[in-house]
C-alpha positions, 0 to 999 in steps of 0.5 A: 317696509311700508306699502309706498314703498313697495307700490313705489318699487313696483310702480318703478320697475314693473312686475316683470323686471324686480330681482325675484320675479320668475316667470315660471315658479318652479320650486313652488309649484314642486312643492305645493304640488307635493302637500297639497289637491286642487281643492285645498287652500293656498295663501301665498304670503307676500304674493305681489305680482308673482306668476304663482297664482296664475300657474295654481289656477292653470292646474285646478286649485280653485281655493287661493288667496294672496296677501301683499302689502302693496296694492299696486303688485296685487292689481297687476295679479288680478290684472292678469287672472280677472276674475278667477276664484282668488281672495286678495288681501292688501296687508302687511303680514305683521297686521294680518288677521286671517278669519280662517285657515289653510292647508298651505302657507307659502311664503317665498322671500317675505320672512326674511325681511323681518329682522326684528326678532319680535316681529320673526316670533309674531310671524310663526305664531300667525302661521301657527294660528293660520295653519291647522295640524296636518297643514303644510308650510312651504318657505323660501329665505336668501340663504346665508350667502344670498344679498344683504339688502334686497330692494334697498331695504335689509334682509335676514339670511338663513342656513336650512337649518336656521329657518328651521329652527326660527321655525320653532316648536310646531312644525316637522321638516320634511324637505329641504332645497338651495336654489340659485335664482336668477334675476332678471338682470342676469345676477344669481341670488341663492335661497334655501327652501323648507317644506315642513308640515304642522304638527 
């Protein structure tokens, strides 16, 4: 999991057409939508070229930062959105160092390709870091019945309970979802979502 590989991917097959592009990210905006003001902080981890932040700015949230390891899928992002108030960081979440926290952590299918379970550790412990008491944290995974491999690359699959237990110590659930997403080449991928809150 480099940064060629995934300009590669992009580069290759465009931000419109990879398997988890939605032009309309609709469990994620219910979500943040539910913890979360117009004035609150979001970081969108694993962001890429995803319409989220497109749609956060179209509804007032003005305190947004996405974070991807590839440049390309971030241009592509900024391409779109100009010059709106966003902080783009170029980096693999398992380097990153936040200078701050949020209110809300999203991450919608970047977790799951963490298989090493030093890496899975070191992730919570970053959001626990990077989200005070009180924050919220809303989480999307392949469920246990979604792809084995996305992208070519190995993915680690989880029930609702699952991810709320590599969760860990810290975190309150309080919602749970399945979705079955449908990828632009018409397949179905099922993910589970969990919206927990810091405690």
């Amino acid at each position: 999991m480099t940064a060629e590989y995934w300009d590669g991917r992009y580069a290759d097959a465009g931000d419109t057409r990879v398997s988890w592009f939605q032009d309309v990210p609709e469990n994620s905006l219910m979500l943040i939508g539910r913890v979360a003001e117009a004035h609150d902080s979001v970081v969108d981890v694993g962001g890429g070229a995803s319409r989220l932040v497109d749609h956060l700015l179209q509804r007032g949230y003005h305190d947004v930062t996405v974070v991807d390891l590839s440049q390309q899928a971030l241009m592509a992002a900024r391409g779109r959105v100009g010059d709106a108030p966003v902080h783009w960081v170029v980096s693999d979440v398992r380097d990153w160092q936040p200078d701050r926290t949020f209110h809300v952590w999203h991450d919608r299918a970047t977790f799951h390709f963490l298989t090493d379970p030093q890496d899975q550790a070191d992730y919570w412990h970053l959001v626990r870091e990077s989200v005070p008491h009180g924050g919220h944290v809303v989480i999307s995974t392949f469920a246990e019945d979604g792809p084995e491999t996305c992208s070519g690359l190995p993915v680690h699959r989880y029930s609702a309970d699952g991810l709320i237990a590599a969760m860990g110590e810290g975190f309150a659930p309080l919602e749970t979802l399945r979705e079955e997403h449908v990828t632009p080449s018409g397949g179905t991928q099922s993910f589970v979502w969990v919206l927990a809150q810091r405690i």
